[in-house]
C-alpha positions as CSV (number, residue, x, y, z in Angstrom):
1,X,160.7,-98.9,16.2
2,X,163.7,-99.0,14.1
3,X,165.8,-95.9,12.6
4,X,167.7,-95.7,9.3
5,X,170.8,-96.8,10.9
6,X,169.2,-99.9,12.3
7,X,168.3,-100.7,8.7
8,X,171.9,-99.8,7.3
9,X,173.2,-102.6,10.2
10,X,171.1,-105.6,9.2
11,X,171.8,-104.7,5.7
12,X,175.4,-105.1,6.2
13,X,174.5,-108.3,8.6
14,X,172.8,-110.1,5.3
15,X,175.9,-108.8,2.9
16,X,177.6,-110.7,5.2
17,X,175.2,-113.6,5.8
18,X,175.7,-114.2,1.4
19,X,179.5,-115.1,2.0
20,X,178.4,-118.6,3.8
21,X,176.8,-119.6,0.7
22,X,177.4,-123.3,-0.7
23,X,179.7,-123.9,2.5
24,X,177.2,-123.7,5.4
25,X,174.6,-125.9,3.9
26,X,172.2,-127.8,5.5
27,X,172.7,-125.0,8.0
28,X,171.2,-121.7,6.9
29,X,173.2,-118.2,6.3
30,X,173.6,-116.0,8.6
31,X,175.2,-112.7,9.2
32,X,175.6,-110.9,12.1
33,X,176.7,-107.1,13.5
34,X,177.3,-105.2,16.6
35,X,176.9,-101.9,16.8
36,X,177.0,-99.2,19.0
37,X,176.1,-95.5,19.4
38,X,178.3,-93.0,20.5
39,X,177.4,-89.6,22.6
40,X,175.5,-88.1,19.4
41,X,173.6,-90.8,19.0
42,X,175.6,-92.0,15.9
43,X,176.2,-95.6,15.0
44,X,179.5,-97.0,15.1
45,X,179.8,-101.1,13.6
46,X,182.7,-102.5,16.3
47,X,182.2,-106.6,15.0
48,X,181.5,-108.3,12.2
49,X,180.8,-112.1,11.8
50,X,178.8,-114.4,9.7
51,X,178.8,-118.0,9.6
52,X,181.0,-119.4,7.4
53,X,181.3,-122.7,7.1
54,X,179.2,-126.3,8.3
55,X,180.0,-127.0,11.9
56,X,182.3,-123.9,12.7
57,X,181.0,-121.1,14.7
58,X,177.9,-119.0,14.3
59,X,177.5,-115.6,12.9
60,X,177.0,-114.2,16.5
61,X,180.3,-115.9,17.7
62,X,182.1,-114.3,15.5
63,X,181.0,-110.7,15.6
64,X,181.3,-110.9,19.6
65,X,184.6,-112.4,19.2
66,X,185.6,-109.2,16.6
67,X,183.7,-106.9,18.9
68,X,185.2,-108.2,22.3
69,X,185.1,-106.2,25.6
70,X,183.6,-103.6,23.3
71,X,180.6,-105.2,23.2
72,X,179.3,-105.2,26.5
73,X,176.0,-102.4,26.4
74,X,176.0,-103.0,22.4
75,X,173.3,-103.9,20.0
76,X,173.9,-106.9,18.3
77,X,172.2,-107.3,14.9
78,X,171.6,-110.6,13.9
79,X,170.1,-112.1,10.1
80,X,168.1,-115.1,12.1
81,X,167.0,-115.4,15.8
82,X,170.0,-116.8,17.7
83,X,170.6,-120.7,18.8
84,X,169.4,-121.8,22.1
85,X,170.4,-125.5,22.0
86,X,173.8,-127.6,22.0
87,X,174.8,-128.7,18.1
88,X,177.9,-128.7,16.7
89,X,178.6,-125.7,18.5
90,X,177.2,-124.2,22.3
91,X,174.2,-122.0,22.5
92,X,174.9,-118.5,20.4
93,X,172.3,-117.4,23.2
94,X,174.7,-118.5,26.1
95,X,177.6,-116.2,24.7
96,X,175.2,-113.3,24.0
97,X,174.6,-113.0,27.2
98,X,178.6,-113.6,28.8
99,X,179.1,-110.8,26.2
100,X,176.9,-108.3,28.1
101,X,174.9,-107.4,24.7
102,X,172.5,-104.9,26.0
103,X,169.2,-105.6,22.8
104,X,169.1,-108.6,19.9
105,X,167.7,-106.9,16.5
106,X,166.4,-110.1,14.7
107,X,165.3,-110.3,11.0
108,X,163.9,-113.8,11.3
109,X,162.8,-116.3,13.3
110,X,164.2,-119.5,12.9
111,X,162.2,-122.4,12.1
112,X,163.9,-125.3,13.2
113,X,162.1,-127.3,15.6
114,X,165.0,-126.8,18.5
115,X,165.2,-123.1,18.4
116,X,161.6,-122.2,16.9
117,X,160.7,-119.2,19.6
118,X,163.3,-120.4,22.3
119,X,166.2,-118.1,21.5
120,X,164.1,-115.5,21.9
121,X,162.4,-116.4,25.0
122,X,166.2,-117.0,26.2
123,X,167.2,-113.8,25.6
124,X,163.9,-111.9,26.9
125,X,164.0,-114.1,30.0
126,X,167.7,-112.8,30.4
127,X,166.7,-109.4,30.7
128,X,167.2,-108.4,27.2
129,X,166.1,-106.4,24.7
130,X,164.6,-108.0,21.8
131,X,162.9,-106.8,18.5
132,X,162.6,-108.9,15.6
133,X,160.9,-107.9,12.1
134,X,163.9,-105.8,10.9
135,X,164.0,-106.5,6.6
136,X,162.5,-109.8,7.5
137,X,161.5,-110.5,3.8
138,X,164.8,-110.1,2.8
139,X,166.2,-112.5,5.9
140,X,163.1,-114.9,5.0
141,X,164.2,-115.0,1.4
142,X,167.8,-115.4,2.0
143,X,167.5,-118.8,4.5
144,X,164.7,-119.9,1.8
145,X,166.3,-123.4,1.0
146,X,167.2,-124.1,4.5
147,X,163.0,-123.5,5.5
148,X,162.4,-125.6,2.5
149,X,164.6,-128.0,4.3
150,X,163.3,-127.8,7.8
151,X,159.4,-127.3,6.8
152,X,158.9,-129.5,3.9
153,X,161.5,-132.4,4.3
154,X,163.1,-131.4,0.5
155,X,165.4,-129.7,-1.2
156,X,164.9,-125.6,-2.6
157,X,164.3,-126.8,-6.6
158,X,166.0,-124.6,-9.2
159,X,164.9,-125.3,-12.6
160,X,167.8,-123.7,-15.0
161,X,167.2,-123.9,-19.2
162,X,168.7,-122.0,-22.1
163,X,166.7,-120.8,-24.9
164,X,166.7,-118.9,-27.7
165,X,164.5,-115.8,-28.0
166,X,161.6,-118.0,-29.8
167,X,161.9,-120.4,-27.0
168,X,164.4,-123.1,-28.7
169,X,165.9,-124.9,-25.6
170,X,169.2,-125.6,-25.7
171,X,169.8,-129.4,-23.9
172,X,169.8,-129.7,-20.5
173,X,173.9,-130.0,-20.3
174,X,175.5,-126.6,-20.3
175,X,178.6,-128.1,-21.8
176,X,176.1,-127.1,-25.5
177,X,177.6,-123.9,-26.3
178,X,175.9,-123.4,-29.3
179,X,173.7,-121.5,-27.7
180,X,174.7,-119.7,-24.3
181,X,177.3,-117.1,-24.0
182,X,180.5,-118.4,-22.2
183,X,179.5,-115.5,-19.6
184,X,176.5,-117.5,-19.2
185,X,178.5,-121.0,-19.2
186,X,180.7,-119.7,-16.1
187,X,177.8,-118.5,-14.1
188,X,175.5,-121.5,-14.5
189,X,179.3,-124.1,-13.5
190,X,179.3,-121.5,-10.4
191,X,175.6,-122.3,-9.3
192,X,176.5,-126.5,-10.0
193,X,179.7,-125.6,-7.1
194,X,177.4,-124.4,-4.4
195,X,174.5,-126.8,-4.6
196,X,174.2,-130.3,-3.6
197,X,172.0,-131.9,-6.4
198,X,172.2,-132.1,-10.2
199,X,168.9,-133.9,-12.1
200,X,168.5,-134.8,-15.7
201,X,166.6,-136.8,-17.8
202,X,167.9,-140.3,-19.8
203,X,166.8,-138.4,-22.7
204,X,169.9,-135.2,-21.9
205,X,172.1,-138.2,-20.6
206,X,172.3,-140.1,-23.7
207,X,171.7,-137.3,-26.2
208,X,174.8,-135.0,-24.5
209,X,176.5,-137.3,-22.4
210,X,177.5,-134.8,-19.9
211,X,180.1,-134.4,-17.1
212,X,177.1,-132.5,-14.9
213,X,179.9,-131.3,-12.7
214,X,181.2,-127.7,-11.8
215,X,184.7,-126.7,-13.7
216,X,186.2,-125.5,-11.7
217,X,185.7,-127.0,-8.7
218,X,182.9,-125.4,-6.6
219,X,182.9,-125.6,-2.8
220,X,180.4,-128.7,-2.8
221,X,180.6,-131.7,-4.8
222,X,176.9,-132.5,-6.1
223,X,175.6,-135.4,-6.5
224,X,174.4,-136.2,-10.2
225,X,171.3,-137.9,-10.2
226,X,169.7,-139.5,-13.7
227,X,166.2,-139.9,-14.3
228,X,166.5,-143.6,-16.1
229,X,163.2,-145.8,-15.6
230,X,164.8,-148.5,-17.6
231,X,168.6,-148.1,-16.5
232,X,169.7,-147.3,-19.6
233,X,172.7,-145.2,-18.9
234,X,175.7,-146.3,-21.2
235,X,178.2,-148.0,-18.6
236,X,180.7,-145.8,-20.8
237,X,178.6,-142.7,-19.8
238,X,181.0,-139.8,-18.8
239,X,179.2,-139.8,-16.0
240,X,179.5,-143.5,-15.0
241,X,183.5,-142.9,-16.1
242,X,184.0,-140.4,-13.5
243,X,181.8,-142.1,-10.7
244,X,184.5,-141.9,-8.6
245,X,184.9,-138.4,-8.7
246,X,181.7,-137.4,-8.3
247,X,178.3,-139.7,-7.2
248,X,175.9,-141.1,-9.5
249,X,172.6,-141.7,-8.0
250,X,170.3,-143.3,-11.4
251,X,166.7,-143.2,-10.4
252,X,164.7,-146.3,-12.0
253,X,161.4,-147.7,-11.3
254,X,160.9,-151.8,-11.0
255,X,160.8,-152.0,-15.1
256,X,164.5,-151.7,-15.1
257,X,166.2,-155.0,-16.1
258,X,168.3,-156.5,-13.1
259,X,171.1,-157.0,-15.3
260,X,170.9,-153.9,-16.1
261,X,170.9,-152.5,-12.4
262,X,173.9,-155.2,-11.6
263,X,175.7,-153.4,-13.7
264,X,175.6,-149.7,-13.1
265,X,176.3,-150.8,-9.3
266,X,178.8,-153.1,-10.2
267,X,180.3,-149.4,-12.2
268,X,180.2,-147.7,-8.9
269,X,176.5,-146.0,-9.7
270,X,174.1,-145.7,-6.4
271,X,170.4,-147.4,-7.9
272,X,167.1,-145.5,-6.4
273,X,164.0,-147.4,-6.9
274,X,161.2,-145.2,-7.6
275,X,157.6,-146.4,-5.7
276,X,155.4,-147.9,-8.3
277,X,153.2,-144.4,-8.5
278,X,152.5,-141.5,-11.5
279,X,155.0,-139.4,-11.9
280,X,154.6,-136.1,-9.7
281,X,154.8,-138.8,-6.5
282,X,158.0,-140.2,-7.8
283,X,159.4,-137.1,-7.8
284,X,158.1,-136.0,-4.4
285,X,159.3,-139.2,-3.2
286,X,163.0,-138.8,-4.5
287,X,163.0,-134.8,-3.0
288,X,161.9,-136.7,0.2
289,X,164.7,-139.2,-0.3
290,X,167.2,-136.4,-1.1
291,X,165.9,-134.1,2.2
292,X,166.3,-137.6,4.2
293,X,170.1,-136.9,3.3
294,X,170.3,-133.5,3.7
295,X,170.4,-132.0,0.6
296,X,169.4,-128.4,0.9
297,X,169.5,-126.9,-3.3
298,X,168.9,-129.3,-6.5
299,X,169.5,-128.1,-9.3
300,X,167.3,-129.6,-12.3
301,X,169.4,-129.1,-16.0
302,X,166.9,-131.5,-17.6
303,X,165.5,-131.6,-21.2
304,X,162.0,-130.6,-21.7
305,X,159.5,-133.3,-20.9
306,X,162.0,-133.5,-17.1
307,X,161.4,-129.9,-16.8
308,X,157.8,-129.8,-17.3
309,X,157.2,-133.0,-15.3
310,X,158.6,-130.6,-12.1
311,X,156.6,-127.9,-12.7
312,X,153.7,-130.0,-13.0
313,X,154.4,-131.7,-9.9
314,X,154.6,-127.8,-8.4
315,X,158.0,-128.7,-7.6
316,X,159.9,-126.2,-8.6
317,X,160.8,-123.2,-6.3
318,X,163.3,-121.3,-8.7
319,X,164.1,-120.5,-12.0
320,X,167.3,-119.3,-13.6
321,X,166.5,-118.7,-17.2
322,X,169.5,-117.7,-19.9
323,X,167.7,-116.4,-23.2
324,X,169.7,-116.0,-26.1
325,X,169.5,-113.2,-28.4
326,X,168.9,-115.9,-31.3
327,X,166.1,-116.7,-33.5
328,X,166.3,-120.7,-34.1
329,X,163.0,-121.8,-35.9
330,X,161.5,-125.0,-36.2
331,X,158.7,-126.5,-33.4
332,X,161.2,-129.0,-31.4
333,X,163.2,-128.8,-28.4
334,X,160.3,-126.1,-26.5
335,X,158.8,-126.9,-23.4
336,X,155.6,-128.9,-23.9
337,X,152.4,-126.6,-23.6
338,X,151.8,-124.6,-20.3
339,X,148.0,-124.4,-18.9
340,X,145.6,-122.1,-20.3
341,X,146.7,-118.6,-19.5
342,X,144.5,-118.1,-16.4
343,X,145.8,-121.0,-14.1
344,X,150.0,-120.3,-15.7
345,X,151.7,-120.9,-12.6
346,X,153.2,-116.9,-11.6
347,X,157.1,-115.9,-11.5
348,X,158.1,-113.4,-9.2
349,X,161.5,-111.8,-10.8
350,X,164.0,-111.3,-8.7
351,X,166.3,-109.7,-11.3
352,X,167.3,-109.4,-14.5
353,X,171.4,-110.0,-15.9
354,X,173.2,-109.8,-18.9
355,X,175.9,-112.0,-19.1
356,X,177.7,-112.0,-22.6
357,X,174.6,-110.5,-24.4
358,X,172.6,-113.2,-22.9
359,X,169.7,-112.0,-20.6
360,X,169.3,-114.4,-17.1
361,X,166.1,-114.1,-15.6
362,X,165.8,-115.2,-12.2
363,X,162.9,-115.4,-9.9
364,X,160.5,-117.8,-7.5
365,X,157.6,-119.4,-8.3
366,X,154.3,-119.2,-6.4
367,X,154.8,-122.8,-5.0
368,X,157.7,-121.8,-2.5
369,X,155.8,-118.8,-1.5
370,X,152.8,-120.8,-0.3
């Protein structure tokens, strides 16, 4: 059903889908491509567009627009089935069909609720061509926190540690260099500027007292949220020092002392109240909390006992790990123990970096594939 060139075309469409990323959010990425053939049957890319920012136009918008008259008997190559409904912005259905676009190559269907089949049906009741399926994996993997969004009412989880190659961790801030490479340092301030969430532990907030922000400034601000079930974050915290720079959301449970709570609101701090349940449901309640708002990537930085406590709740959806080519000794600062070796929850890698003789390995975990 498709050819090589049809390949090469969505290829280029999700390139271009990856440029949206940390600016689109809650919406997914998308990239889209028309093409056409000329009298040999070659392929010939005349618009390129993906979507580039929340509430501006769609990837299909934009590649018509570049592809103009031009485009009228064309293929149009899209990373996600095409909008059918009124949002921010008209139906990308509407102006595929005023652009006389002759067949719709889709990757992946789009799961939310208002489009969910009906572009498609749109387009096919229209006359069109449609095929869908085209490096659908790739699509599926690429709009994975924006699903985790729509399907599951939370966040896409990305659990991120440093450790040393005997599995030392360094603290959950990554403002300890004493471990990571500054290569490593840059990349993990470049994930905080794209994501919408940053989670620690009181334990990493009193031990490091860390900014938790992105430097420089990323294209999102997150929101740094503290895991305190007593409120005791220092009111001279760097974090509560720069509340209004960046949010504060502390997360405590009814054992905090109402002084206590008084204060960090009276600082400019946002107080979540945890439901009186074990711990996996608190977190599953906060994710719900933070999905209520929109949040579409949280990033968790904490300490040991926080980061285990998420993969115990099968929370976590992706990991960035930074080992360093260090040998540190001693028995603290290591995850607590995993289950027995039969029921270890599975990592699928995604790849493998080196920054600054560091390796990063990053991958999913089998809870987001279920």
């Amino acid at each position: 059903m498709f050819d090589s060139h049809d390949t090469a075309a969505m290829a280029r469409a999700l390139e271009l889908a990856r440029r949206g990323e940390g600016c689109v959010e809650p919406n997914p990425m998308v990239g889209a491509v028309v093409a056409i053939r000329d009298d040999a049957g070659h392929p010939r890319i005349i618009g390129e567009g993906w979507h580039a920012k929340f509430g501006g136009p769609h990837a299909e918008i934009m590649a018509l627009e570049a592809a103009g008259p031009r485009a009228h008997g064309a293929t149009l190559f899209v990373t996600l089935e095409p909008c059918c409904h009124h949002g921010k912005t008209p139906p990308c259905t509407d102006a595929i069909l005023a652009a006389g676009i002759r067949r719709v190559v889709i990757a992946a269907p789009d799961p939310f609720p208002a489009v969910a089949g009906g572009g498609i049906a749109a387009l096919e009741q229209a006359g069109i061509a449609v095929e869908g399926g085209l490096l659908e994996r790739e699509a599926t993997r690429l709009t994975a926190p924006f699903r985790t969004l729509v399907e599951r009412g939370r966040p896409w989880v990305i659990a991120k540690w440093a450790m040393s190659l005997d599995g030392a961790l360094a603290t959950g801030s990554c403002e300890d260099r004493w471990l990571s490479s500054p290569a490593s340092i840059r990349l993990v301030h470049e994930l905080r500027g794209r994501i919408d969430g940053i989670l620690v532990g009181i334990g990493t907030a009193l031990a490091d007292d860390p900014l938790l922000t992105p430097r420089p400034i990323g294209v999102r601000t997150p929101l740094r949220i503290v895991l305190d079930s007593h409120a005791r974050l220092p009111l001279t915290s760097q974090l509560v020092a720069t509340v209004r720079e960046a949010p504060v959301l502390v997360v405590v449970t009814a054992a905090a002392p109402a002084d206590r709570l008084a204060a960090l609101r009276g600082a400019g701090c946002e107080i979540w109240i945890a439901p009186p349940a074990d711990r996996p449901t608190q977190l599953r309640s906060l994710l719900e909390e933070l999905g209520c708002r929109r949040h579409t990537n949280l990033l968790v930085e904490g300490g040991p006992n926080v980061l285990r406590s998420f993969f115990d709740a099968e929370l976590v959806d992706e990991v960035w790990t930074f080992i360093a080519p260090r040998i540190v000794g001693g028995t603290e600062g290591r995850l607590p123990p995993l289950p027995t070796f039969p029921d270890a929850p599975p990592i699928e890698i995604e790849r493998i970096d080196h920054p600054g003789g560091d390796i990063l390995i990053r991958g999913i975990t089998a809870a987001c594939r279920e």
